[in-house]
TIRO-2110 file (N, C-alpha, C; in Angstrom, 1 decimal):
// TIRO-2110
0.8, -1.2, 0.0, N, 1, A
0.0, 0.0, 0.0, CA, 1, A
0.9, 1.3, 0.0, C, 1, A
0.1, 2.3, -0.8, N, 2, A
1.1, 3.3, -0.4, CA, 2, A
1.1, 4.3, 0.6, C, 2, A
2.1, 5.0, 0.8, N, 3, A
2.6, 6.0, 2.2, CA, 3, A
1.2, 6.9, 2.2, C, 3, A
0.6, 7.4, 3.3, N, 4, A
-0.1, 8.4, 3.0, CA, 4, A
0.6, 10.2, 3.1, C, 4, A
-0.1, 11.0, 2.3, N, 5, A
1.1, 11.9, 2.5, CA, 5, A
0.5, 13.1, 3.8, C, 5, A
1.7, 12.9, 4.6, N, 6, A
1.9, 14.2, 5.6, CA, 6, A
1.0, 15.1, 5.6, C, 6, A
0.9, 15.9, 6.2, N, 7, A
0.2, 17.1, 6.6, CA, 7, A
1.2, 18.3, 7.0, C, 7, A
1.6, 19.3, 6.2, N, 8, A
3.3, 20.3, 6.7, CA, 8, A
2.3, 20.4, 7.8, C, 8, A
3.4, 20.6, 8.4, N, 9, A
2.9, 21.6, 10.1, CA, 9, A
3.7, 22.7, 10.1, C, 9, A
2.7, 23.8, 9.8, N, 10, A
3.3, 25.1, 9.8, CA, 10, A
3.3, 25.8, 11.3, C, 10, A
4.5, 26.5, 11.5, N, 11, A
4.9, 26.9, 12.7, CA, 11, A
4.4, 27.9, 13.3, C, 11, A
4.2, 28.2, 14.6, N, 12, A
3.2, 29.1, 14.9, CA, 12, A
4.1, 30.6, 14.5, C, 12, A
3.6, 31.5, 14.1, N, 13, A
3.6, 32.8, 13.9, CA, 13, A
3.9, 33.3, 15.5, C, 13, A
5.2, 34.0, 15.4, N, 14, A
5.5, 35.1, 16.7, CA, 14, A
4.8, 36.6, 16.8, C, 14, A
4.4, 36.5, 18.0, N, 15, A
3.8, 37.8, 17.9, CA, 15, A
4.6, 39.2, 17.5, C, 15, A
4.4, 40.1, 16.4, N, 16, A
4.9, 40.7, 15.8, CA, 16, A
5.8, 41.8, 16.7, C, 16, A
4.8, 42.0, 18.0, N, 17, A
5.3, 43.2, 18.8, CA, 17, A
7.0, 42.6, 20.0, C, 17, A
6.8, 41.6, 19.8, N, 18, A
8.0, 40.9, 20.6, CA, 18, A
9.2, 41.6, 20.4, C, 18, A
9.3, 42.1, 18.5, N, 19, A
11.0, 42.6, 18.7, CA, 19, A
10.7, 44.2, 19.2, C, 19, A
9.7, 44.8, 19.6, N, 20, A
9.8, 46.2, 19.6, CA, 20, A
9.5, 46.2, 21.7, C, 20, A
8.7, 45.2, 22.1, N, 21, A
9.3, 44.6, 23.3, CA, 21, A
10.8, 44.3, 23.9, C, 21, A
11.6, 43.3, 23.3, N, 22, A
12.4, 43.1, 23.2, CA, 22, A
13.4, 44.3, 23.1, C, 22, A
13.7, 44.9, 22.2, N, 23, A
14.7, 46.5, 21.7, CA, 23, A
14.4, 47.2, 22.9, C, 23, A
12.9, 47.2, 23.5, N, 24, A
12.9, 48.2, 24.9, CA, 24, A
13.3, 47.7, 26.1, C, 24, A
14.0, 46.2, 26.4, N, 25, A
14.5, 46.1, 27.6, CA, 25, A
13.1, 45.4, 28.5, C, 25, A
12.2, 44.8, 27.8, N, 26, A
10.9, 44.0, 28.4, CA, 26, A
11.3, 42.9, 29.4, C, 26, A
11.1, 43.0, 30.8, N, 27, A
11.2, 41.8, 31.0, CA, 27, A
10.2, 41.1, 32.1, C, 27, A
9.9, 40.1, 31.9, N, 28, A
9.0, 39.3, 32.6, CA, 28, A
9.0, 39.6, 34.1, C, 28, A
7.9, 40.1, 34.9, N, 29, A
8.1, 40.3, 36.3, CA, 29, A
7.7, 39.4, 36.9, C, 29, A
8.1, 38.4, 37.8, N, 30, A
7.0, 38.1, 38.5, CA, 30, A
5.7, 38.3, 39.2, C, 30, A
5.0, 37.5, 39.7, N, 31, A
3.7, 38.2, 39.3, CA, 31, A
3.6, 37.3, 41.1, C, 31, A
3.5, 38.5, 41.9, N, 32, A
3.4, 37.8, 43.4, CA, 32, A
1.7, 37.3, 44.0, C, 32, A
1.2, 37.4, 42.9, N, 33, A
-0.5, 36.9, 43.5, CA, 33, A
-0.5, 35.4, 42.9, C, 33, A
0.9, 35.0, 42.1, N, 34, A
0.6, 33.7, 41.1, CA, 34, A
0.4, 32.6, 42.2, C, 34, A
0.1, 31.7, 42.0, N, 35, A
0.2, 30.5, 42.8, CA, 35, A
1.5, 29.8, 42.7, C, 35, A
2.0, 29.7, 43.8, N, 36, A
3.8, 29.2, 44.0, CA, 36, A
3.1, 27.9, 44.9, C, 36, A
4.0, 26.9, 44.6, N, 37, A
4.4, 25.6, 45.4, CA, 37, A
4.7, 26.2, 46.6, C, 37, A
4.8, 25.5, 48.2, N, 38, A
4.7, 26.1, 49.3, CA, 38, A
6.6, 25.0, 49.2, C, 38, A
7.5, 26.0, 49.6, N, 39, A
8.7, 24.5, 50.1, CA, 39, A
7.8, 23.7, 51.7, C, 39, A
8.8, 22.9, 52.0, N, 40, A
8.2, 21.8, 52.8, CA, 40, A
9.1, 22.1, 54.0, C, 40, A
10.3, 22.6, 54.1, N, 41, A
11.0, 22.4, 54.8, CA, 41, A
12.0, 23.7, 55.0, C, 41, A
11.4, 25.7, 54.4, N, 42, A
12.4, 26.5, 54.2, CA, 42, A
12.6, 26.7, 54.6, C, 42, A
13.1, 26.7, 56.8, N, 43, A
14.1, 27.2, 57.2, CA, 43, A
15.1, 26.3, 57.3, C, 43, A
15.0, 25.1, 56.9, N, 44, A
16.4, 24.2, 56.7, CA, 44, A
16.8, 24.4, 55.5, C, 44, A
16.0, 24.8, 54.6, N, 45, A
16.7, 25.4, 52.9, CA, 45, A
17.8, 26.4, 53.3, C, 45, A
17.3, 27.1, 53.8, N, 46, A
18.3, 28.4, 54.3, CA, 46, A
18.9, 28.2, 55.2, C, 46, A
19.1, 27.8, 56.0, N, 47, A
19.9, 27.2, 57.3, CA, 47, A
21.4, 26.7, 56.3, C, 47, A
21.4, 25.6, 55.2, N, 48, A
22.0, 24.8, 54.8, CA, 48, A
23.0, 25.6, 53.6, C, 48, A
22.2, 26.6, 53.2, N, 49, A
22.9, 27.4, 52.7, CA, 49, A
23.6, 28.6, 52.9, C, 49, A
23.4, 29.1, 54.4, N, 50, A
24.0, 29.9, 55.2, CA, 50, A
25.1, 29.3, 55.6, C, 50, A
25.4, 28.0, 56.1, N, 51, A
26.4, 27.3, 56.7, CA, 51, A
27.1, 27.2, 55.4, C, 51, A
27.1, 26.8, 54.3, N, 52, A
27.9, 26.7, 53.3, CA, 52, A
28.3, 27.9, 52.8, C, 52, A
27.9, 28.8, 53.0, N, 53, A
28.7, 30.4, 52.7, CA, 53, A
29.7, 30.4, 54.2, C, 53, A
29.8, 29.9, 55.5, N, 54, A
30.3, 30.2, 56.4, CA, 54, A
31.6, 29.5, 56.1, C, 54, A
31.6, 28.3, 55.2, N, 55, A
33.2, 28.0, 55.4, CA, 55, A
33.8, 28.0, 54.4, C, 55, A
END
């Protein structure tokens, strides 16, 4: 039987304003209302990393 033929997959189009974003120094802020992961354990995160700046 033969191959069937493909379908191109055309690539998405970038949004046009990106390079006039970009040339002005745009940068992503974080956004502090977003929903973050909670750590489990961060005053031993920082604990562990404070002693390893200590020696």
């Amino acid at each position: 039987m033969p191959k069937k033929p493909r379908k191109r997959i055309t690539p998405k189009q970038r949004d046009p304003s990106w390079r006039m974003r970009h040339a002005l120094g745009h940068k992503v802020e974080a956004n502090p209302k977003a929903y973050t992961r909670k750590r489990k354990h961060p005053e031993e995160d920082n604990s562990e990393v404070m002693e390893d700046m200590k020696q």
